[in-house]
Structures are given as structure tokens and as C-alpha cells.
VEXDREN-2710 file (C-alpha; in Angstrom, 1 decimal):
% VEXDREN-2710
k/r/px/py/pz
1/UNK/-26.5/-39.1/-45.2
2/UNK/-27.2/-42.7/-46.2
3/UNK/-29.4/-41.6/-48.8
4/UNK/-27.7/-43.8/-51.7
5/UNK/-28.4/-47.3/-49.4
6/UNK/-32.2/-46.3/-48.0
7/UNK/-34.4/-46.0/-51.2
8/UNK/-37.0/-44.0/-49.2
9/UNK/-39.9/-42.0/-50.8
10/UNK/-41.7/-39.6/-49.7
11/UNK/-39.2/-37.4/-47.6
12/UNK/-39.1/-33.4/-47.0
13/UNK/-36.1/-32.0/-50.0
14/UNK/-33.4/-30.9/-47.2
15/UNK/-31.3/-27.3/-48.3
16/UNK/-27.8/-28.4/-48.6
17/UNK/-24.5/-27.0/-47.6
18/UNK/-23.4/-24.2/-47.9
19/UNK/-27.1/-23.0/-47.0
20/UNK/-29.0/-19.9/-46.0
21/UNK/-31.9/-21.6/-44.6
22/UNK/-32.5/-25.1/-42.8
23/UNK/-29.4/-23.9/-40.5
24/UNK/-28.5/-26.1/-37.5
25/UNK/-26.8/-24.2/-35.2
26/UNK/-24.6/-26.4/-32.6
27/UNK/-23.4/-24.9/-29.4
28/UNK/-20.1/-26.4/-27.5
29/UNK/-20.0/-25.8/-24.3
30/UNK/-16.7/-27.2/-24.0
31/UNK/-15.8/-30.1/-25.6
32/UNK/-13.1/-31.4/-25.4
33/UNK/-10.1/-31.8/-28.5
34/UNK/-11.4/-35.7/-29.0
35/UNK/-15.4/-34.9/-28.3
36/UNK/-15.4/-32.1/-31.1
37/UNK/-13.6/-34.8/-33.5
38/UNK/-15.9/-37.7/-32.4
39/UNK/-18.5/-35.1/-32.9
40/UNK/-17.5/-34.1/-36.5
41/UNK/-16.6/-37.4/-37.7
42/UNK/-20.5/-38.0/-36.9
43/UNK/-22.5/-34.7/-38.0
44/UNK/-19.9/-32.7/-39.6
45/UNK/-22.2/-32.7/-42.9
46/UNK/-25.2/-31.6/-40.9
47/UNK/-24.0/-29.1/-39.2
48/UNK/-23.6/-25.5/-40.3
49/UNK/-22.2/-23.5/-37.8
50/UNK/-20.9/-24.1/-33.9
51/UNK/-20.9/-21.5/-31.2
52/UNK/-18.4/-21.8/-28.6
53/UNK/-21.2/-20.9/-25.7
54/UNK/-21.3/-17.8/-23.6
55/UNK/-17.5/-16.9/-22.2
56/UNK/-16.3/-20.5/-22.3
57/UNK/-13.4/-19.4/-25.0
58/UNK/-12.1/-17.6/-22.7
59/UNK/-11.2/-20.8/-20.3
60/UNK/-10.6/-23.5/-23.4
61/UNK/-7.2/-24.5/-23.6
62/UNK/-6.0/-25.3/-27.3
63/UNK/-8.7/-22.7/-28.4
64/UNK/-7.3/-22.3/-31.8
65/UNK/-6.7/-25.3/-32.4
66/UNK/-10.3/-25.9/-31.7
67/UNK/-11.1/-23.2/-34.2
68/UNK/-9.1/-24.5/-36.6
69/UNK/-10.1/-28.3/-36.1
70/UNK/-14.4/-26.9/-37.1
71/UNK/-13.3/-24.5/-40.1
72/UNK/-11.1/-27.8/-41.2
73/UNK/-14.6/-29.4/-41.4
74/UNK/-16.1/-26.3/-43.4
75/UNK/-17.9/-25.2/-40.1
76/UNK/-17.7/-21.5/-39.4
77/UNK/-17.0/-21.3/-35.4
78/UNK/-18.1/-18.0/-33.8
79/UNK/-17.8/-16.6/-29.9
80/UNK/-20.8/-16.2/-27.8
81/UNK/-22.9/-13.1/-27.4
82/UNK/-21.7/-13.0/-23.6
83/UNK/-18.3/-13.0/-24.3
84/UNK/-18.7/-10.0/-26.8
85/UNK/-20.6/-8.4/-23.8
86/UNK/-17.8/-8.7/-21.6
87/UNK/-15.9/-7.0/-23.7
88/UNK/-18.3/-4.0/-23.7
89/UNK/-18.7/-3.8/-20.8
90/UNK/-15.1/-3.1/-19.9
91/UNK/-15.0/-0.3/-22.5
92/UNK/-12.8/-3.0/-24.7
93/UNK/-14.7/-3.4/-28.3
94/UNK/-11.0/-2.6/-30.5
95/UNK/-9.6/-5.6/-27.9
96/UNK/-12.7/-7.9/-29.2
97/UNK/-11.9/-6.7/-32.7
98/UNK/-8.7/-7.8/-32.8
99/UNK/-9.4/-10.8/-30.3
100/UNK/-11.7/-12.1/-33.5
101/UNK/-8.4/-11.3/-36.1
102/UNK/-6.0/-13.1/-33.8
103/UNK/-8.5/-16.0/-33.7
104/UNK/-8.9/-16.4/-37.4
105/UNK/-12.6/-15.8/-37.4
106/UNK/-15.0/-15.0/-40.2
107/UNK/-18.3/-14.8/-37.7
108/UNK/-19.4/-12.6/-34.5
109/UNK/-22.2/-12.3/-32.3
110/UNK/-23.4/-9.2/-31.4
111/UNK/-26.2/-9.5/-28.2
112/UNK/-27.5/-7.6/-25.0
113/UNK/-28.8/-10.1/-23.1
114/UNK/-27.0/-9.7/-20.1
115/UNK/-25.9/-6.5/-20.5
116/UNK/-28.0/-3.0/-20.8
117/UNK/-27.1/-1.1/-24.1
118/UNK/-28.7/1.3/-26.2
119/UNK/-29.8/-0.1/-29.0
120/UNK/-28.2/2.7/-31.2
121/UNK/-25.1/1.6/-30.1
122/UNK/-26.0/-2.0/-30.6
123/UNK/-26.7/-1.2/-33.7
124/UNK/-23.3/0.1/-34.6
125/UNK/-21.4/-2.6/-33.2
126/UNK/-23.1/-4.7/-35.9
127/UNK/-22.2/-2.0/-38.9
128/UNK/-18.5/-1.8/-37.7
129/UNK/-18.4/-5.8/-37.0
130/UNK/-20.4/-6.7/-40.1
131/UNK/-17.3/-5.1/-42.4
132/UNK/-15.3/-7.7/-42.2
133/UNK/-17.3/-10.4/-40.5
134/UNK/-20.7/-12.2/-40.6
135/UNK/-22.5/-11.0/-38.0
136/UNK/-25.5/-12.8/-36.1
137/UNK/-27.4/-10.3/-33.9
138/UNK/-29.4/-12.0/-30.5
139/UNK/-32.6/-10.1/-29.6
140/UNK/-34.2/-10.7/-26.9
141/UNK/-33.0/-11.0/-23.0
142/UNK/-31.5/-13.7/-20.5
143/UNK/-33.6/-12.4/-17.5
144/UNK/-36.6/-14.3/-17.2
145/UNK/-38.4/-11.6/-15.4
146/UNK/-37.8/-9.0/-18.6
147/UNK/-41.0/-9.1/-21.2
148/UNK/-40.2/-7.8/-24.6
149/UNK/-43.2/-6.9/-26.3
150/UNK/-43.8/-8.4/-29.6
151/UNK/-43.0/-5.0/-31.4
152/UNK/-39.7/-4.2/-29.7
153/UNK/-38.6/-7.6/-30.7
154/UNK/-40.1/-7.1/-34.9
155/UNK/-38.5/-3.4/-34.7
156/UNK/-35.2/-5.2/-33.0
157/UNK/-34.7/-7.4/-35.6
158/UNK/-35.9/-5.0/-38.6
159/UNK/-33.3/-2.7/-38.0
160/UNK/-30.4/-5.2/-37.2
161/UNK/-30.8/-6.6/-39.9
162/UNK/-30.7/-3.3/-41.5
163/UNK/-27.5/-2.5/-40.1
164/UNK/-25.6/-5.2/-41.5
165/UNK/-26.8/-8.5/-39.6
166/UNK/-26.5/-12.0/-41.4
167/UNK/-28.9/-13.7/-39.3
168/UNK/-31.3/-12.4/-36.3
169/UNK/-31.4/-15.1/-33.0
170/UNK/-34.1/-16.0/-31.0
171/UNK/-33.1/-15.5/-27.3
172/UNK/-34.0/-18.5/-25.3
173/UNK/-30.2/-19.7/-23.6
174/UNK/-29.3/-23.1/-23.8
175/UNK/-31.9/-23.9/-21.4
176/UNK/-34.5/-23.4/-23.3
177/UNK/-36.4/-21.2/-20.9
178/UNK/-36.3/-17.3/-21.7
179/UNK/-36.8/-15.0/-24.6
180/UNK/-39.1/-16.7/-27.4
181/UNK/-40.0/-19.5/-24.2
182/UNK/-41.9/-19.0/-21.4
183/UNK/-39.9/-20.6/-18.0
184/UNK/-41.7/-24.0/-19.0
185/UNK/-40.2/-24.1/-21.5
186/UNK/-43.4/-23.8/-23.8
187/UNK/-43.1/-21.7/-27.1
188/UNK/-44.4/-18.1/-26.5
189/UNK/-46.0/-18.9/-30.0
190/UNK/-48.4/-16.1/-30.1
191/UNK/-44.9/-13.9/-30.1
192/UNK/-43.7/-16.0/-32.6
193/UNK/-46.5/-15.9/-34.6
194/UNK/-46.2/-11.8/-35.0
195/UNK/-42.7/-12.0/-35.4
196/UNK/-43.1/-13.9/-38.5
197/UNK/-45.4/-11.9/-40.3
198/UNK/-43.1/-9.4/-40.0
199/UNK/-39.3/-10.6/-40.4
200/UNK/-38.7/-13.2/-43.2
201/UNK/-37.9/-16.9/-41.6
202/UNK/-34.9/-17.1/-43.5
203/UNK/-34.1/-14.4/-41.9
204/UNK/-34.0/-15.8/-38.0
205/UNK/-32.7/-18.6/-36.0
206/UNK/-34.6/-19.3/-33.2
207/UNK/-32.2/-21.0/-30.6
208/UNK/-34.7/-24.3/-29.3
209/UNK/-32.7/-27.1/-27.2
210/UNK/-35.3/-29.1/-26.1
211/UNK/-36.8/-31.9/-28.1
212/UNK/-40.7/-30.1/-28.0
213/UNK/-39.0/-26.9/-29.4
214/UNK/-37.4/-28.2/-32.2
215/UNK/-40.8/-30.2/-33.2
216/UNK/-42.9/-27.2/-32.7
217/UNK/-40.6/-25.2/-35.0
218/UNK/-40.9/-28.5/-37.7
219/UNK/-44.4/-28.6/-37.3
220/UNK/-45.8/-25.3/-38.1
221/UNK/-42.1/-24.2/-40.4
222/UNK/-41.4/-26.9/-42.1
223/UNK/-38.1/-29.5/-42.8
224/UNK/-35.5/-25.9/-43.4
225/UNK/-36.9/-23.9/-40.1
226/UNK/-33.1/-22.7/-38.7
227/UNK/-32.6/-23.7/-35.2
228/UNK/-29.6/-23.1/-32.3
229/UNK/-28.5/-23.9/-29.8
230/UNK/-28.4/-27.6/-30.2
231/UNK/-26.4/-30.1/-28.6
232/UNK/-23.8/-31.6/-30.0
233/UNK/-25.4/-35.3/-29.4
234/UNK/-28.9/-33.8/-30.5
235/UNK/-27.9/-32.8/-33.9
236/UNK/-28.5/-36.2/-35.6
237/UNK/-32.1/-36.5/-33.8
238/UNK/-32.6/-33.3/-35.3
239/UNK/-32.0/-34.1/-38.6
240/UNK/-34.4/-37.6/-37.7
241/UNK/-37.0/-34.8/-36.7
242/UNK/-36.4/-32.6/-40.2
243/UNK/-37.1/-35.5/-41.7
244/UNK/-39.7/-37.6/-40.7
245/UNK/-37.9/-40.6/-39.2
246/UNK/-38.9/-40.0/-35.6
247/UNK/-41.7/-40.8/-34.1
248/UNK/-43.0/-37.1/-33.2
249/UNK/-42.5/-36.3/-36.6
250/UNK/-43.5/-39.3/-38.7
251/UNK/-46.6/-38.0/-39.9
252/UNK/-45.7/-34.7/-41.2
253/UNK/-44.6/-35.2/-44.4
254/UNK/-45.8/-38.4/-45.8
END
């Protein structure tokens, strides 16, 4: 930040790096070798962590060296929930074990939004994984058509972070449109709302892509609400919005 040339007053105290809260979560969807280094040149200080979306890994060429070129920066790179899913799915969590060794990773995601698991064995999957990694847990689902009630989320999230969790996410995809969103995209924010007096916010990331999300979060959370999901080219207008210098946030913390 520029905050040695701008002598501005009056402007919300920002956690900085290495943080716990006031996370920005940026997911790649598959940038290329050049993009990522354009992008860190530009927001490697306000970003704290990229996820390589859903099962794109699996199709990036020069993968590690994209791992390596975001933990260069100080930014912790982790897979995408589907792509641990996958593996599940095939009966193949020592191969995603080992996949995450080979890789040089210090971060997992453990989810079920696509796929049907008990959430015993969920659970597990975060104990084993969160022994030698961090692990961020997704609750919630990618089918539109699937309501969680507000208390299977709170008891979701209570007991994976119990089991060994780093962070709980808020499932909403990168569109912006499912989980802790209604198909609008509007916030569910009565579900929010119960979720919070329940699970610390420190504790959660709620994924929001779209510009209204990421305000609403601001709004009612303040400057150091963690968000995901955010686009590589969105992550300085998200700091803008953190901070009062755009225009839907302007008045918030004068």
C-alpha cells in the first residue's frame, strides 16, 4: 500500500500479514505462468491465500511451478474442495495424501459439495489431513435445489472446527449463487445472521465474488470480515471496499 505518500485520516486499521482475520481469499481458475506473476507483482501484499479452483490442477501444465511461484510470494496455495472429492470418490484419499506431499503443500480443503458423505467421515478426513496440514473445511452444498437449515450448517461448522479445521467456508461457488446466496445472488442474511451468533467470525470465510457480497459482508462485519473466492483482478477493489475509497463504501468509516 501507498500509505507513506497519501496522508489520509480517518481510515478502518487493516490486520496485516501474516493474519488470522481480514483474510482475502483469491481463487485462480487458471492463470496462466505470466497472469499469476502480473497478478502478484500487483496484490501479492493483499493477498493471503490462492485456491487453485475446483479440479483445474489437475489440467495446469507447470503446476508446481505455479505452486512454487505463490509460496515464493508468501502465499499459501491450496487445491480445491472438488478435486479432494474426486479423490473420494474413487476410494483414493492415501493418493490425495501424497498428491498434497509431492506438491509441496502446507494447505487442504476438505468439502462435500458435490459429493454425498457422511459427515463422520468428513469429519475424519479433516483430523487425519489437519496433522500435517492446515485444513479449510466447506459447509454447505453446490446444488442450488439443496436447503441447509441454519442449524445443520452452526452444528457443521462447530464440529469441523472441532476436528481440527483452520478455517470454516461459506459455500456459495464462484458464482456467487448457492450455499450462504440465494440464485440471485442476494445474501441469505437471515442464515448468516444465526450462523454468527453461533461460530466466531474469525472463525469463517464466507466465499462472496460479486461486488454486492463483498459490500454486504463490509457493511454489517466490518474492514477484517474474511472473504473468498475473489478474482484475481477484484482483489484491489476489494481492498478499495475494506477501506472506504470506493464509492459504495465511502461512508462507512468516516
Amino acid at each position: 500500500m501507498n500509505s507513506e505518500l497519501f496522508n489520509l485520516s480517518h481510515l478502518p486499521e487493516r490486520s496485516q500479514k501474516p493474519r488470522n482475520g481480514g483474510l482475502t481469499m483469491v481463487m485462480d481458475k487458471g492463470l496462466s505462468m505470466r497472469e499469476a506473476e502480473d497478478f502478484l507483482s500487483m496484490s501479492s501484499d493483499i493477498t493471503d491465500i490462492v485456491k487453485l479452483g475446483f479440479g483445474t490442477s489437475f489440467v495446469t501444465p507447470n503446476l508446481q511451478d505455479k505452486i512454487k511461484l505463490y509460496q515464493s510470494a508468501g502465499i499459501p496455495v491450496y487445491f480445491g474442495g472438488t478435486l479432494f472429492e474426486a479423490f473420494i470418490a474413487r476410494n483414493q484419499f492415501d493418493d490425495y495424501r501424497k498428491l498434497l506431499d509431492k506438491c509441496g503443500l502446507t494447505h487442504a480443503e476438505v468439502s462435500d459439495g458435490s459429493l454425498d458423505m457422511n459427515h463422520d467421515d468428513k469429519c475424519a478426513y479433516i483430523n487425519q489431513l489437519s496433522q500435517s496440514f492446515t485444513v479449510l473445511s466447506e459447509v454447505g452444498s453446490k446444488d442450488a435445489e439443496k436447503i441447509i437449515p441454519p442449524y445443520e450448517w452452526i452444528e457443521q461448522m462447530e464440529t469441523e472446527l472441532e476436528a481440527g479445521a483452520w478455517k470454516v467456508i461459506g459455500e456459495a461457488r464462484e458464482s456467487g449463487t448457492v450455499g450462504i446466496f440465494r440464485n440471485s445472488g442476494e445474501v441469505r442474511s437471515g442464515l448468516v445472521a444465526e450462523i454468527i451468533r453461533k461460530i466466531p467470525l474469525e472463525h469463517i470465510i464466507w466465499e462472496a465474488p460479486i461486488k454486492s457480497q463483498q459490500v454486504w459482508f463490509i457493511e454489517l462485519y466490518g474492514a477484517n470480515v474474511n472473504l473468498g473466492n475473489i478474482a484475481p483482478h477484484e482483489a484491489i477493489p476489494l481492498e478499495t471496499l475494506r477501506l472506504g475509497l470506493r464509492g459504495d463504501t465511502f461512508n462507512l468509516f468516516l
